[in-house]
Every structure is written in C-alpha cells, then in structure tokens.
N, C-alpha and C positions, 0 to 999 in steps of 0.2 A: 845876802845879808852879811855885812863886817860882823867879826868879832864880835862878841859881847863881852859883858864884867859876868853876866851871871846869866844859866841857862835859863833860870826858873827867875823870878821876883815875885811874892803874895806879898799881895797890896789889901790890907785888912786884918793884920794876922792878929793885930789886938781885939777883932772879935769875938764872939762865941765858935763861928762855925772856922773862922779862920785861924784860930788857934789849933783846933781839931785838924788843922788842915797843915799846919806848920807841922806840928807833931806828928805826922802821917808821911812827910813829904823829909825829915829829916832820917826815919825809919829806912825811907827808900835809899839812900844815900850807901848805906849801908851793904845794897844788894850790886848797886853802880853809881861810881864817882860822879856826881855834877856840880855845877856853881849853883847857890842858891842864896836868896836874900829875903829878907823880913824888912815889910815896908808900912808906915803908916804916917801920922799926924803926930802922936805923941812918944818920942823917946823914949821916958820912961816906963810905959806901958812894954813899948817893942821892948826893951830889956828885960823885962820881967819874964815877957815870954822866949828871949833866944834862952833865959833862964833854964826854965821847965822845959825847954826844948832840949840843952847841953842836959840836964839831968835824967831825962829820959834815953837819951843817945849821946854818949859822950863822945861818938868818934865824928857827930854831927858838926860840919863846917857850916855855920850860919852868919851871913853879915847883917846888915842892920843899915834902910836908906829912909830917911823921912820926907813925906810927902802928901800932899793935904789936897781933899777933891777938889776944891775951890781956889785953887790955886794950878792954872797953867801951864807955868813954866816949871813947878817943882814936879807937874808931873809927866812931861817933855824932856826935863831931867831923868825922871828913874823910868822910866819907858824906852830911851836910849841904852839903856846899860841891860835893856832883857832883851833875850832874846826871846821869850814868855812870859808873857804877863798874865796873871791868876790874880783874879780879884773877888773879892767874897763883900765888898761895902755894898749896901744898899740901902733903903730902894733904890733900885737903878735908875726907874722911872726921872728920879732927884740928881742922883749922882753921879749917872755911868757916859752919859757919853761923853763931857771932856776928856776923861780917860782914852775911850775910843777913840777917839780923834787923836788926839794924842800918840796913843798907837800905832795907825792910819800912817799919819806925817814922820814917825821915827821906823817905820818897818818892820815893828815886831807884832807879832802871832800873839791873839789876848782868848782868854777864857774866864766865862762866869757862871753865875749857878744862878740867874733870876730864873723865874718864874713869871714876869712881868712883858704881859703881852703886849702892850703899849709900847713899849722902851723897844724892845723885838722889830717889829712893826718900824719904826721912826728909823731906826739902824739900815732896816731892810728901801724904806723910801728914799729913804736923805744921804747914805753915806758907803752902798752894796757899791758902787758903781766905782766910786775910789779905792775902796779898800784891794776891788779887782786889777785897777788900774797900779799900785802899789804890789802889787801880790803879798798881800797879808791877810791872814786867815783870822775872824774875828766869830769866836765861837760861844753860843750861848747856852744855856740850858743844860749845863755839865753836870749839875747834881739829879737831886728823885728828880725836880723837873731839871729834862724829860729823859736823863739815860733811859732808866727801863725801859718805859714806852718805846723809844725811839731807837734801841740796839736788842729790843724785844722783838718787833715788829720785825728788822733785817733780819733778827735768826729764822722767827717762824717763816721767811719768804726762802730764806735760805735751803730750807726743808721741803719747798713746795717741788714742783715736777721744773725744770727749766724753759720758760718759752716767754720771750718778749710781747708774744700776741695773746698771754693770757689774763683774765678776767679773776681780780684776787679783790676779796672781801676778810679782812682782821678785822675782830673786834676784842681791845686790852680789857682786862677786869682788877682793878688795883684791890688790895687790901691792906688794911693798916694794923699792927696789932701791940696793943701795950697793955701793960700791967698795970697802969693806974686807971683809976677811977674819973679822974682827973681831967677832962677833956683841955687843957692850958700843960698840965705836966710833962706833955713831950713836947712842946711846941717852944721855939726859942721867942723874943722878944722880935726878932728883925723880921722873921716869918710871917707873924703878927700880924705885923704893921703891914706888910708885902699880901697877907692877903686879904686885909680889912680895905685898903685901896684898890685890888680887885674888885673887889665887891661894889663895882657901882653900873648903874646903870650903859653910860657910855660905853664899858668894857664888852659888854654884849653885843654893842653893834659892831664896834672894831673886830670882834672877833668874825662875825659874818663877814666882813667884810676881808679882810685875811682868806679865808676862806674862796671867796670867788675869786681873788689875786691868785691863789697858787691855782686852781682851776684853771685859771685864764693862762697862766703859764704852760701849764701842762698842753691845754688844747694848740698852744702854738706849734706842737713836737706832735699832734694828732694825737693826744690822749687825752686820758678821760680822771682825774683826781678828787675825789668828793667823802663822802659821808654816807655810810646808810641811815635809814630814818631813829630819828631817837626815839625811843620809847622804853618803858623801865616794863623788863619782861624776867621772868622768871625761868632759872637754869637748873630743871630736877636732876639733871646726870651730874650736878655738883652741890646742889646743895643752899644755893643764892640766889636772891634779888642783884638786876642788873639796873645801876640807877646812872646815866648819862650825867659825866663829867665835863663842865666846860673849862676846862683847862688849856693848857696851852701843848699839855701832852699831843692835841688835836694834831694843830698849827705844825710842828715840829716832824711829825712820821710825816705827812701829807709832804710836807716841805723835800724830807729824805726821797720820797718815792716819787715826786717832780723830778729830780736830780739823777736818777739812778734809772736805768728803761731795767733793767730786771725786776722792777716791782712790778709788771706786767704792763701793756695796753692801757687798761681798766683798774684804776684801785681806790678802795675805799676803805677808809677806819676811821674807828669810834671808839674811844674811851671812854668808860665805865668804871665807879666803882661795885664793891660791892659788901651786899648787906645780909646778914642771915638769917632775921626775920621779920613779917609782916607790922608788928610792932616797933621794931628797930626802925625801919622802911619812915613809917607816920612818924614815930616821935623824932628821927633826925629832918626828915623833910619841913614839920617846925620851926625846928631851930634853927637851920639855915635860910629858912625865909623872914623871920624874925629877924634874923641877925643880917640879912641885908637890905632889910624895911632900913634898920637902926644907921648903916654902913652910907647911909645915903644922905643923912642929916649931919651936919656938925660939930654940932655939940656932943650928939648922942654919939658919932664916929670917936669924939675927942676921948667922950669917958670910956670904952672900946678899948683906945688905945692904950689909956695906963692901965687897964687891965695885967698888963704885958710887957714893961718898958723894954728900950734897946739893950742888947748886953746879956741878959739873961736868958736862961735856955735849963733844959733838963740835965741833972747829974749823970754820972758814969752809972752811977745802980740803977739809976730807972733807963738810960738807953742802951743796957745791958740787956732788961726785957722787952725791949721794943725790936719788932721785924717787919719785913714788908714782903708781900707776892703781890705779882701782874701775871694774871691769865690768860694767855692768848687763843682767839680761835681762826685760825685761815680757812678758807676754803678757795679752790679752782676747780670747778667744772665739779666732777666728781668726787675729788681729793680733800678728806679733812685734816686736818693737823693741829694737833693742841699741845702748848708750849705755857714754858714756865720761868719766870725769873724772878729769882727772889734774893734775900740778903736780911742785914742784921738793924739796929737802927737805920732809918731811910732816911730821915732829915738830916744827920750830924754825922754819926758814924759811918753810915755807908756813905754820903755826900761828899764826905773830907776824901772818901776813898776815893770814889767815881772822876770830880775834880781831879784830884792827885795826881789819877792813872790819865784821864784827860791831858793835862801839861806833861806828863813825862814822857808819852806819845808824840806831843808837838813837839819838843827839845830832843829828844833824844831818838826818834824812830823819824825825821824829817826827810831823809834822803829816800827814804820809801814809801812816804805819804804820798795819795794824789794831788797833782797839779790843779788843784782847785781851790779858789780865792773868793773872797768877798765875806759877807755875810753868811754864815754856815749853821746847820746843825753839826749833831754829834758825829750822828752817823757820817754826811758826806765828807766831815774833816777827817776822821780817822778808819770807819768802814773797818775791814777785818784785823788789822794793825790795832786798833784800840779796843775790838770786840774782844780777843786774844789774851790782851792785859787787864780786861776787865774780868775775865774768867779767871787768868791765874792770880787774881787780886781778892779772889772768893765769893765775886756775886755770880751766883747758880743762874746758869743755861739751860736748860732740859728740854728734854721731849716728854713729853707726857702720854700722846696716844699719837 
C-alpha cells in the first residue's frame, strides 16, 4: 500500500456514535502520532465537530474531507487518501457497500460497527473473493456487535487445554444494564432503525442459512462448526434465565472459529441473553413479539421508526449509568471455564472505544497483523494484537472460575 494523506478517515463523524468516536480517536493521538481526518456530507456539521473535538484535545491534529454515500467518486476520492477507513453511517444494509467497494478498488483496510446481517452476508457472497484478490481487509462488526462476543469467545478458548482435535462447546450470556426506566433512553436513533429492519421475517431465514455456509466451510478442513440446541434454561450457580439471541454475535464467533483450527475440531456457540426473573422472562418475551408482529408491517414499522429519529441517542449522564457483561462458559471434555467481559456504556461509549481501538490496530500495529484478507471478523483481523489493545483500552478480560 503507497503512502496515505491520513492513517485513519471516520466517515460519519457528524453522527451520534461517530462523533463519540472522533473524540475517542483524537484522545489517542495523544498517546501516538497518526494522520487522521473527519469525513462526511455536510461541512458545516464536520466543523462543528473538529470543533468539540480541538476543545476537548487541543493538541488534536484533525483534517476535514467531504464526502456523500451516494456519491461514487467522492468517495473513491477520500478512500484513496486512508489508509483506514472507519465508518459509523448506516444502515449499512442502504449504505455501506459503495463504500466498500470503494475501498476494495483503492486498497485500503475499512472497519464498521453494523450489526446488520444481511449487508454481512452480501459482502461475504459478492465481494470476500476481491477484497482477498486486492489484499484489503474489510472488517465488520467492531462495536457491542460483536467485539465481546467475538474477542470473548478467543479468550475463553484461549483458557481451554491446547489441542486441535478438541471438542469445545461456549455459550455467551449478554447483559445490559441502565439506570433509566426508559427502554428508548439508551438507544440512539440509528440503532433504532438498525434494529427495527432486523426484525423481519426474511432475516431469520438468512440467518440459517449463514449458518450452514460457515458449517459447510468448516466441514471442507474436516470440522465440525454449529450451535448447540436453543432452549431458554435456567442458570442457579448465577442467578439467570438463559433466553437464545439471534443476533449476528452467532454468525461472527462461528465465522472466527472456521478461520482459526485452535478453536478445536468440533465447536459450537450460542448467544444468549440474560434475564433475572420469571416475570422479566414473560413480560419482555411480549414485547418483543409484539414488537416484531408491528416490524413486519409498514405503516406500523413507519410509526416505530419516529419513535426514534436519526441523530439522536442518550446523553453523557445517562451512558455514564449504563454497562454491559457477556458471560462465558467453555467446556472440553472434562474442562470448564468461565469468563467474563464487561465495560461501560456498550452502545456509544464503549463502541466509539472498541471501533477506535479496532482502526488503531489496523493503521498502526499492520506489520504484525496476519496475512489474512477478505471479508473478516474482528477476531481473524486483529486476534491477539487487538485483544491487547482492547484490554489496555479498559474493556475487562477475566477469568471467573
């Protein structure tokens, strides 16, 4: 890869989550020099924010490139000038693969924080094989979806006994916790919308079917990559309902441990959240059935949506209270191992982090990353080099038993 103008470019940074992420990434600067630039559509927005960004860190060198997702060539233009590209616009599903392509064709290393299994999935069909061909690493999933899960999962395996021929069962347990009452108060607008489009029928099937894709990969190497059965069981040595997430958390470890033959022979995971009472259990299982009866129609998706417009998202004082844990349990043969990994807001705050530490890893730690291209999770792009920096960034590692 020639030169670049700038290690890093965030393409989004006039967002909610991307502004968190400017200001998180101009912080860094601080600990090690890089090029970095603020990128978006509207100039004076991006000014506002190199603003709040010079005021928060004045020793912060930030440039300024505009550049609009429906728009090509502008952004074949600032694509060219990173040597990292961090994107936080979405839905991806809408807006992300010109970008990637984009990308792709200019040779730089992209990161994003969907959540969006479909966009995932399309990346992975239509464009794994060029990006390989190019050697550019085009990496998803950098925020909650899926670090935890997905740099969770490699510690707990990390932990287990060493042996390629063995037979390894994880299952994640997320939890969420805020101080509002609020169920909309921590949740930004773009999220929203990210998971009301989720919520549809078709997403179900694709997700099954992802699933027998990475299986069918694995069995080509003589392994075995899948899921234990779902069922919402109860955990007295901690205290919780275990209630099966279909997330993209799934997709992503599964994906990691296709890649990697230390995830053993044999591996399976399931994500879970979880819930602390029997009451909790009924009354949320409700509401999210209700709420994707409604997610299926469009009118009723429409009024849904403004619930929530784009743009907006929880203040500093409420994701001041807000934290996340993922519980992990391994097991091999005899061996149990229970792991923990937790942090401070999971949507915003700890995301701008995860991201952050994500691109700093791909710009700055490149001569020691693996040789491995294409379509990526977290783990396979960065593996211990960004497990590392995501510890000393302050999202907790632990062992538990």
């Amino acid at each position: 890869m020639s030169k670049r103008s700038y290690d890093i470019v965030l393409f989004g940074a006039t967002g909610f989550t991307g502004r968190l992420t400017a200001l998180y990434l101009a912080q860094k600067q601080a600990e090690k020099p890089f090029s970095f630039a603020l990128a978006g559509r509207n100039p004076q927005k991006l000014a506002e924010v190199q603003a709040e960004v010079r005021a928060q860190s004045p020793q912060a060198e930030v440039a300024l490139l505009e550049a609009r997702a429906d728009d090509a060539a502008s952004l074949r233009q600032m694509t060219a000038q990173a040597q990292v590209l961090l994107t936080t616009v979405g839905p991806y599903a809408q807006h992300g693969r010109p970008l990637v392509e984009a990308c792709i064709d200019t040779q730089t290393d992209y990161l994003d924080i969907t959540g969006e299994g479909n966009f995932v999935t399309v990346l992975l069909q239509e464009l794994d094989e060029k990006a390989r061909a190019q050697k550019v690493r085009i990496v998803n999933c950098c925020g909650f979806d899926s670090i935890p899960a997905d740099f969770g999962a490699y510690f707990t395996i990390k932990q287990l006994p060493e042996a390629t021929q063995k037979i390894v069962t994880i299952r994640g347990y997320a939890a969420f916790n805020s101080g509002s009452s609020n169920p909309l108060a921590s949740i930004s607008g773009g999220t929203w919308h990210s998971a009301l489009n989720f919520m549809r029928v078709p997403e179900l099937w694709r997700q099954r079917g992802a699933l027998q894709w990475i299986d069918q990969q694995a069995q080509s190497q003589n392994r075995r990559i899948g899921q234990p059965l779902a069922a919402v069981h109860y955990r007295s040595q901690e205290g919780f309902w275990g209630v099966p997430l279909p997330l993209i958390d799934n997709e992503i470890v599964l994906r990691s441990a296709a890649g990697l033959p230390e995830y053993g022979r044999s591996f399976y995971y399931r994500h879970y959240g979880q819930i602390n009472s029997l009451l909790t259990l009924s009354v949320g299982a409700l509401g999210i059935t209700s709420l994707f009866a409604l997610a299926q129609l469009k009118p009723t998706r429409d009024l849904l949506l403004r619930l929530r417009p784009s743009g907006q998202g929880p203040d500093e004082a409420q994701r001041s209270k807000n934290s996340f844990e993922v519980f992990f349990e391994g097991r091999h043969n005899d061996t149990t191992i229970r792991t923990r990994v937790s942090g401070g807001d999971p949507g915003y705050g700890e995301t701008s982090k995860m991201v952050g530490e994500s691109a700093l890893c791909l710009a700055l730690d490149r001569a020691q990353l693996p040789e491995r291209y294409g379509i990526l999770t977290p783990v396979l792009a960065g593996q211990d080099l960004l497990l590392a920096r995501l510890q000393k960034a302050g999202i907790q590692f632990e062992v538990v038993e």
